[in-house]
C-alpha positions as CSV (number, residue, x, y, z in Angstrom):
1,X,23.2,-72.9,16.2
2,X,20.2,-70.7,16.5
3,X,17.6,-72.0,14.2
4,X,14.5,-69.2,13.7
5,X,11.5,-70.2,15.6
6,X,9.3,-67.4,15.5
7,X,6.9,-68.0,12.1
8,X,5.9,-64.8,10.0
9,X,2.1,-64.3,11.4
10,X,0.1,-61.4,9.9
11,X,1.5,-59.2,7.6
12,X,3.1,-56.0,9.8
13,X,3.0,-53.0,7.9
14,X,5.6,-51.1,8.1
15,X,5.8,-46.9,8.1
16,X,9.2,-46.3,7.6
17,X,10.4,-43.0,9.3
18,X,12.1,-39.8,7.2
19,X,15.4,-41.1,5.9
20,X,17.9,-38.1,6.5
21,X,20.5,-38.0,4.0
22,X,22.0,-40.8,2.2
23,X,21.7,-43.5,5.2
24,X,18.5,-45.4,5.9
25,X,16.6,-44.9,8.7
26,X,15.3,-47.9,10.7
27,X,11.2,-48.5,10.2
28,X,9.0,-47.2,12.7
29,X,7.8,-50.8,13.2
30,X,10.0,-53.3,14.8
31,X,10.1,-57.0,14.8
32,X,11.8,-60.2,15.4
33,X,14.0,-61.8,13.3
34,X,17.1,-63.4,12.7
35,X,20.2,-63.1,10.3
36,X,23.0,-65.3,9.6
37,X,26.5,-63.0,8.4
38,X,28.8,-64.1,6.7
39,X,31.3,-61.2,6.8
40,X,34.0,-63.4,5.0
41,X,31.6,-64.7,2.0
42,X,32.7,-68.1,0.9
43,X,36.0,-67.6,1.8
44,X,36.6,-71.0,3.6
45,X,40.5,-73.3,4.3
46,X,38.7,-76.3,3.6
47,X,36.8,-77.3,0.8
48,X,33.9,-79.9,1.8
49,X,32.9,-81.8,-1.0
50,X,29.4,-81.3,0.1
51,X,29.5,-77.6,0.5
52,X,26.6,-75.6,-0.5
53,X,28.4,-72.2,0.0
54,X,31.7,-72.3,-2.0
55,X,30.6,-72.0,-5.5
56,X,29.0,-68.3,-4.1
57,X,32.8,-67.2,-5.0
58,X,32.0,-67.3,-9.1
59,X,28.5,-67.2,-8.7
60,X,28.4,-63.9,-6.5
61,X,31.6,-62.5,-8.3
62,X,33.6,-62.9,-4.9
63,X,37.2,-62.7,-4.6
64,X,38.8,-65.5,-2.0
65,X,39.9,-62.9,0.7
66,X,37.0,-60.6,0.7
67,X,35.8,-59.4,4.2
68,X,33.5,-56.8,5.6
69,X,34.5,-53.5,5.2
70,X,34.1,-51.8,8.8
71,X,32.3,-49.4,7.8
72,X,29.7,-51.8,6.5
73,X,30.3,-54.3,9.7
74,X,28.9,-51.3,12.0
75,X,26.3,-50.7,9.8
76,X,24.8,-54.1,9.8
77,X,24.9,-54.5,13.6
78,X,23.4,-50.7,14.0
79,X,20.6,-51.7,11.9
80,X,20.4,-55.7,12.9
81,X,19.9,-53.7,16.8
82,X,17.5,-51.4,15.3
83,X,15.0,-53.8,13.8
84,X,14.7,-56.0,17.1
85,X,12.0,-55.5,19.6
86,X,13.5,-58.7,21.6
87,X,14.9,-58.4,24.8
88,X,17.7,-60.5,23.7
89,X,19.5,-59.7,20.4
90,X,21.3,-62.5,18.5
91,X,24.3,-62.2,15.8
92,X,25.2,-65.3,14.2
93,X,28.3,-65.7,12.1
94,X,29.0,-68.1,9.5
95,X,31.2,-68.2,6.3
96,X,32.8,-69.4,4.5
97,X,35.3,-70.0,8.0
98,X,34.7,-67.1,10.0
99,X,37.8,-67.3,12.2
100,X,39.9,-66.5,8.9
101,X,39.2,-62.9,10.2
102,X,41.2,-63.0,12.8
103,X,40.4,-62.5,16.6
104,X,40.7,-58.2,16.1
105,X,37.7,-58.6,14.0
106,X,35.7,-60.1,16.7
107,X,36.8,-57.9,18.9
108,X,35.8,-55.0,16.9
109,X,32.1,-57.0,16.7
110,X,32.2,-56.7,20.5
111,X,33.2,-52.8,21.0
112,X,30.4,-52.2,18.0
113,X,27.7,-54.0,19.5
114,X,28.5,-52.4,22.8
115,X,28.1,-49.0,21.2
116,X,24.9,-49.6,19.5
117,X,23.1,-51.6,22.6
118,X,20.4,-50.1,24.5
119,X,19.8,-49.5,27.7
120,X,17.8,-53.0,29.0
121,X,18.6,-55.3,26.0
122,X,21.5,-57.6,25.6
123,X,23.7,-58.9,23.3
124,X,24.6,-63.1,22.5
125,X,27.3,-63.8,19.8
126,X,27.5,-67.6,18.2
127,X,30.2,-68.2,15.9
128,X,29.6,-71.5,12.9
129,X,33.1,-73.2,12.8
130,X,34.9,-76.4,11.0
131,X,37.1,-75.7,14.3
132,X,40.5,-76.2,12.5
133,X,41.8,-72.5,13.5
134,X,40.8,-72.8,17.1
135,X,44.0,-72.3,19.9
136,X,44.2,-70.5,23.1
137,X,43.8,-67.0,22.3
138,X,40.8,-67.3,20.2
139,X,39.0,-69.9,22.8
140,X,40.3,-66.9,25.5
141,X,38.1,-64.7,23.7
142,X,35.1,-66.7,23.0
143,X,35.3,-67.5,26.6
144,X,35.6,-63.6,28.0
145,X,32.5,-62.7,25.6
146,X,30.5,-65.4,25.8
147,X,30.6,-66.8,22.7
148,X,28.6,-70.1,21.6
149,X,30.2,-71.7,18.6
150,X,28.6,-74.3,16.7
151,X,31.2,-76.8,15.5
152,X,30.7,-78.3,12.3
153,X,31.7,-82.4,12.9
154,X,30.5,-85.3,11.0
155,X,30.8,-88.2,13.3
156,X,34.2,-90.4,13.8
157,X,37.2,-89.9,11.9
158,X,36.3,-92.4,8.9
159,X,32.9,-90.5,8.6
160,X,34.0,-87.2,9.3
161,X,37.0,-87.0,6.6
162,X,35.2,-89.0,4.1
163,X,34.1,-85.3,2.8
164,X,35.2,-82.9,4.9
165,X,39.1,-82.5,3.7
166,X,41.1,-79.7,3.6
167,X,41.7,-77.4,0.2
168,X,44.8,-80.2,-0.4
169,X,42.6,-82.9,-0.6
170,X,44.1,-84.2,3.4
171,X,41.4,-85.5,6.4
172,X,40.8,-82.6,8.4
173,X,39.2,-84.5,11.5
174,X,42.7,-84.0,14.0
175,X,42.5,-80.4,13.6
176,X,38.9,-80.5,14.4
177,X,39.7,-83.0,18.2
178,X,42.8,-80.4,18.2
179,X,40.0,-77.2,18.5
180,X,37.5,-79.1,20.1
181,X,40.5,-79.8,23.2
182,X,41.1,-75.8,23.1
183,X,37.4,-75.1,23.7
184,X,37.4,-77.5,26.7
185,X,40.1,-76.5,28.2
186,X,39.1,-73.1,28.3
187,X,35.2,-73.8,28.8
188,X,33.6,-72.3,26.1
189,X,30.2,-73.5,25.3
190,X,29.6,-75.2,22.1
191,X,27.2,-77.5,20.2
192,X,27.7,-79.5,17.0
193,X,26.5,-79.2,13.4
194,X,26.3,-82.9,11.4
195,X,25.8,-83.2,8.0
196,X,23.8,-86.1,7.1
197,X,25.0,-87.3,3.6
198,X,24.8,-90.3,1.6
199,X,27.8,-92.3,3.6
200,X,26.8,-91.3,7.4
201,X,23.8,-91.5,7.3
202,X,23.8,-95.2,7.3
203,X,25.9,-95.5,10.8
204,X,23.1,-93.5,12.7
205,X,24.6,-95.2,15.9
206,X,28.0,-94.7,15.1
207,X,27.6,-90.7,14.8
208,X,25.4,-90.2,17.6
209,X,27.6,-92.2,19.9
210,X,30.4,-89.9,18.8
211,X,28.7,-86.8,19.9
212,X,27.3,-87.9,22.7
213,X,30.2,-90.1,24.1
214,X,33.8,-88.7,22.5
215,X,32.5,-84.6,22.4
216,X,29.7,-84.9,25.3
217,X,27.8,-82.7,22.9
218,X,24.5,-82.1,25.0
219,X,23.0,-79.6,22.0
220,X,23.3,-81.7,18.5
221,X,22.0,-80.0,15.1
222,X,21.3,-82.9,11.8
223,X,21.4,-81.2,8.7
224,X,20.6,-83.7,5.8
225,X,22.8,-83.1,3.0
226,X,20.5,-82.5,-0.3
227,X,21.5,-80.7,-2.6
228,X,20.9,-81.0,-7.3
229,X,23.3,-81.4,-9.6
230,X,22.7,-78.0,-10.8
231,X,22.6,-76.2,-7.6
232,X,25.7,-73.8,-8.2
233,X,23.7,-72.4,-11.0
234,X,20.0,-72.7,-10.4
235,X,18.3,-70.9,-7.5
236,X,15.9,-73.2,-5.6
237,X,12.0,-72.8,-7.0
238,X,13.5,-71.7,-10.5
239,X,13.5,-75.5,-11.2
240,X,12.1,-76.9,-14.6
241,X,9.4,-79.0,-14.1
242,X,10.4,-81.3,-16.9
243,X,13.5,-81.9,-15.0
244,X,11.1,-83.0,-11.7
245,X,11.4,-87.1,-10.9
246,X,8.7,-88.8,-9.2
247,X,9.1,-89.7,-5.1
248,X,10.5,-92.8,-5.3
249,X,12.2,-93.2,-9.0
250,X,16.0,-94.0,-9.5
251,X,16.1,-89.8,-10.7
252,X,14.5,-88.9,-7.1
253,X,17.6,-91.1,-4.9
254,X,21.7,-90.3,-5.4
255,X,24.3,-92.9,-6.8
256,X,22.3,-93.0,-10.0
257,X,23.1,-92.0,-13.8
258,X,19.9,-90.4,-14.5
259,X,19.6,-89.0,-10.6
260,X,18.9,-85.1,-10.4
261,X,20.9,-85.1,-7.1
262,X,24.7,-84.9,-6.2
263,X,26.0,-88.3,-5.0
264,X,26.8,-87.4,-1.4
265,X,23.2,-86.4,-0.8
266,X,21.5,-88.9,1.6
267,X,19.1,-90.9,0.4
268,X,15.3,-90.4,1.3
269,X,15.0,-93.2,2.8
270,X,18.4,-93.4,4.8
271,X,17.5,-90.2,6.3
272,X,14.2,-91.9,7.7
273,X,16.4,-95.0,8.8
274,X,19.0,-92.5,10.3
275,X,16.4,-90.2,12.2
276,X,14.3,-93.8,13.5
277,X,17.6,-95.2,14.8
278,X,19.5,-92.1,16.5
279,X,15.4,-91.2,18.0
280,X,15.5,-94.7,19.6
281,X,18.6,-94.2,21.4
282,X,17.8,-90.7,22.4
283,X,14.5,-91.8,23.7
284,X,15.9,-94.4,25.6
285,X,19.2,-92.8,27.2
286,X,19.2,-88.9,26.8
287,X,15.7,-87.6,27.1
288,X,16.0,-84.3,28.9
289,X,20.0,-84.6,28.5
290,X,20.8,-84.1,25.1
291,X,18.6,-82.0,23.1
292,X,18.4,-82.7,19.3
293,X,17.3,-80.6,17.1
294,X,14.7,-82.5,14.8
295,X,13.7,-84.6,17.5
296,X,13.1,-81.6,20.4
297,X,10.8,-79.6,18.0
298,X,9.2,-82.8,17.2
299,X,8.2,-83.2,21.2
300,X,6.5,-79.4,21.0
301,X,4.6,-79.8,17.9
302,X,2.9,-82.6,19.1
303,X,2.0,-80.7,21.8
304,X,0.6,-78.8,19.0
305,X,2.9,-76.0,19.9
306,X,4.9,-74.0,17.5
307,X,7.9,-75.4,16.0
308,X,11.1,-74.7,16.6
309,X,13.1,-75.2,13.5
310,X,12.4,-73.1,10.3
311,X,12.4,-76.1,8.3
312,X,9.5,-77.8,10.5
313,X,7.3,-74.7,10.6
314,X,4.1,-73.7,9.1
315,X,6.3,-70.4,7.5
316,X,9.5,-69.3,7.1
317,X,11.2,-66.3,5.7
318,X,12.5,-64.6,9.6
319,X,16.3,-65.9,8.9
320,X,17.8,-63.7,6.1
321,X,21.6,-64.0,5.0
322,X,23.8,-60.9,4.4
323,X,27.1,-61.0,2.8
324,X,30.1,-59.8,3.0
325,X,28.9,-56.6,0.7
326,X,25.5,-55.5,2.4
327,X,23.6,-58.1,-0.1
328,X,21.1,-59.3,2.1
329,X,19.0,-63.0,0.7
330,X,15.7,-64.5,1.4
331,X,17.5,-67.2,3.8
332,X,21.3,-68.7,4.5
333,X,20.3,-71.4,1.9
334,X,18.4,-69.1,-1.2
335,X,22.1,-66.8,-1.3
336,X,21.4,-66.3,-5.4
337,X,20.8,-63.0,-7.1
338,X,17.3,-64.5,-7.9
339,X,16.3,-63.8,-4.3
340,X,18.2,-61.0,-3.3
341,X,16.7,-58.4,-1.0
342,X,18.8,-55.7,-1.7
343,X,21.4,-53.6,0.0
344,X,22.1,-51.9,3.8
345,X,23.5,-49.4,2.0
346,X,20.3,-48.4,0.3
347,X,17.6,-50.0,2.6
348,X,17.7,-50.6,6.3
349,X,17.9,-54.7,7.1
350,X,14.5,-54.6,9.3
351,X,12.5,-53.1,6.2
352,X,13.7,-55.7,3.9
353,X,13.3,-58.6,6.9
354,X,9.3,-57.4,6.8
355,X,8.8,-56.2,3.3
356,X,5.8,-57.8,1.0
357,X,8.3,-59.8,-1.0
358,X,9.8,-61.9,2.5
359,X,6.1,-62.2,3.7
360,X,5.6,-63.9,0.3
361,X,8.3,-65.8,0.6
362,X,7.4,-66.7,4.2
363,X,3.7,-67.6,3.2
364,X,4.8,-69.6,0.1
365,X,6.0,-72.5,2.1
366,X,2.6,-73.1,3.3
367,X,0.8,-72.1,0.4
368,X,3.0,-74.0,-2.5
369,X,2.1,-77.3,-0.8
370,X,0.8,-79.7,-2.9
371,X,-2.1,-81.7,-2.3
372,X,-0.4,-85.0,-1.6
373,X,0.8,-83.0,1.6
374,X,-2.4,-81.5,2.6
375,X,-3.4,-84.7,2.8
376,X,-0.5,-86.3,4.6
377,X,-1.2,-87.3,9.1
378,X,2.0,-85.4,9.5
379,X,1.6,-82.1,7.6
380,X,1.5,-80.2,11.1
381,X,5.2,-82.0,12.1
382,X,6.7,-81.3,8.8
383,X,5.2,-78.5,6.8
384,X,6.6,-79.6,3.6
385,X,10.4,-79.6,5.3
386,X,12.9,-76.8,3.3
387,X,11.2,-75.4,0.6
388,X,14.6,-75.5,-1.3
389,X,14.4,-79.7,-1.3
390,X,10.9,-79.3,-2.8
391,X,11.7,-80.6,-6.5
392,X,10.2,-83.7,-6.6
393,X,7.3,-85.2,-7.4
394,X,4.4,-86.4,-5.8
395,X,2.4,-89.7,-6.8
396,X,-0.2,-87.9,-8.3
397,X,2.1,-86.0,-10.6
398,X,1.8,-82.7,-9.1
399,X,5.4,-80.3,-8.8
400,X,6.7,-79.4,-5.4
401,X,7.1,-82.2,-3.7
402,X,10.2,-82.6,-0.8
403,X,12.8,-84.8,-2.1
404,X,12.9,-86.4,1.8
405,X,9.0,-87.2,2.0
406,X,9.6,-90.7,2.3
407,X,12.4,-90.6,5.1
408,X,10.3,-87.9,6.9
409,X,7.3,-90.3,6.5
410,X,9.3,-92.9,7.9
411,X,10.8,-91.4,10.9
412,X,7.1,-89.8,11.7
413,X,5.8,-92.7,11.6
414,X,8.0,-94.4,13.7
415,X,8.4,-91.8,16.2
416,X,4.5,-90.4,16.8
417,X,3.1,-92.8,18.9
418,X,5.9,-93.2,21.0
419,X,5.5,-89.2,21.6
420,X,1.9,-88.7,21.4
421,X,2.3,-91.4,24.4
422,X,5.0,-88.6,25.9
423,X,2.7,-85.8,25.7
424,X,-0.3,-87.6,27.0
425,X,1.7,-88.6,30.5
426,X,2.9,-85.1,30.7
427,X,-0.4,-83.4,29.5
């Protein structure tokens, strides 16, 4: 889907106009940013082993059926429009499984946004989907209203179902093919979302064959799977550092007794292995034909231009999360009251998106780096990755360290002078 590109540069400062009444008023200053709603919560018909969203339901005091009041839906898209100085505005929706709303949701999403657009902007919907609710009518509408879904698929059947299962415990990858036949027929656009986890990640071939060949996914989005043991209770960066292993240690890879990660997290250096073997083939068959995520952004920032993944660039903080209730979060993947935001209901979305505690958040990434990063020949293609997988560390001792560093290392290695060749013949 739409990862955030644009880094936080200097601070804006924002002047926020009269609020009249109880409702707040946008800020006089606009911006760009980029939201990920989840108007069902963690409300979800499967249940991924691997899923970093379901546990929201205790932690966040959410009750399975919860949806987004439309009364609150309107708000969030008035104020989402309000904050955007872009010529093109972009809703993302996620869950939980978003197309547990039904279709007359949507449709109401669509007659809202219509509403609220100006004059000379436009509006582009993508919907985040495990694909198992998708028939006619719905891929009728995505198709009418221009929808881009981002299907959620983790390579070939034995891959795929070996964590992706249904809430009884049954392989959900035939209801998947099943959608992914509806969106064809009907021509709707989409592109896929892999997890990378301990299992897959060790048939790189196997899953990028699968896309490319059996889905003819020409847009294709890795995600590695990291998540710790104790990440349905602990917020990311409220870590002990007692509880930190060293790069490298039995504690710092899964599949171990004393490990600080889940088991279906992918190992360091399987993610290195997986990135090296999928960029070969890429390089060799599908350059300028299939776009990958980690691999396209890698191509720009050697250029030395920005990146184009959050998790590659020099900041982050421009991809908020709002819930179900108006909660809006720090990013998709920091939804814990730790970093909450605050409300719609009491502060418009674009003052919160550019207030002093998201431009710290934004900044952190860069500045929390330890030194064994400042150091590293790759700091400007990696930036430290996801701050949340930072709870490692580093040779030296020092706190902060990604728990991918050797993987990214690896691929990085692997992959720079083949595209430092690239840029030079196209320079």
């Amino acid at each position: 889907m739409h990862a955030s590109s644009d880094v936080i540069g200097q601070p804006i400062d924002f002047v926020p106009r009269q609020r009249s009444g109880w409702e707040p008023i946008a800020p006089a200053q606009k911006g760009r940013f980029h939201a990920m709603a989840k108007p069902i919560g963690s409300t979800c018909n499967i249940s991924c082993t691997y899923c970093y969203y379901l546990h929201k339901e205790h932690l966040l005091d959410q009750h399975r059926g919860r949806r987004m009041e439309p009364s609150m839906l309107e708000r969030y898209i008035r104020q989402y429009i309000e904050a955007q100085n872009g010529d093109e505005i972009i809703f993302s929706w996620q869950g939980g499984e978003p197309t547990m709303l039904g279709i007359d949701f949507f449709r109401d999403i669509v007659e809202i946004q219509r509403r609220y657009t100006p004059i000379g902007r436009r509006i582009s919907n993508d919907l985040q989907t495990n694909g198992t609710l998708l028939d006619d009518e719905w891929c009728l509408f995505l198709k009418r209203n221009d929808f881009l879904v981002g299907l959620s698929i983790d390579g070939p059947r034995e891959l795929h179902d070996t964590f992706r299962l249904d809430r009884k415990g049954q392989p959900t990858f035939d209801k998947v093919m099943r959608g992914v036949s509806f969106l064809r027929r009907h021509g709707v656009k989409f592109n896929t979302l892999t997890v990378v986890n301990r299992i897959n990640s060790k048939r790189p071939l196997d899953v990028y064959r699968f896309l490319r060949n059996e889905l003819n996914s020409t847009y294709i989005q890795f995600i590695p799977c990291v998540e710790l043991k104790v990440f349905r209770d602990v917020a990311p960066q409220h870590w002990s550092k007692d509880t930190m292993p060293m790069l490298g240690t039995n504690a710092a890879k899964p599949g171990n007794a004393d490990s600080v990660v889940t088991d279906w997290s992918v190992d360091p250096d399987d993610w290195g292995y997986f990135l090296s073997r999928t960029f070969d083939e890429w390089l060799k068959k599908d350059v300028g034909r299939v776009l990958v995520n980690l691999f396209e952004t890698a191509v720009v920032q050697t250029m030395g231009r920005p990146a184009q993944t959050c998790v590659t660039a020099e900041f982050c903080g421009k991809a908020l999360a709002i819930e179900h209730d108006g909660e809006v979060y720090s990013c998709d993947h920091y939804v814990y009251p730790a970093w909450s935001l605050g409300n719609i209901r009491d502060t418009h979305l674009g003052e919160m998106a550019f207030s002093t505690q998201q431009q710290q958040f934004g900044y952190a990434k860069r500045d929390a780096l330890p030194e064994y990063c400042r150091q590293c020949k790759h700091l400007k293609l990696c930036w430290g990755e996801c701050p949340k997988n930072r709870f490692v560390l580093s040779p030296d001792g020092e706190p902060g360290l990604n728990y991918l560093c050797s993987g990214i290392r690896r691929f990085h290695d692997h992959a720079g002078p083949v595209l430092r060749t690239l840029v030079r013949q196209f320079a």
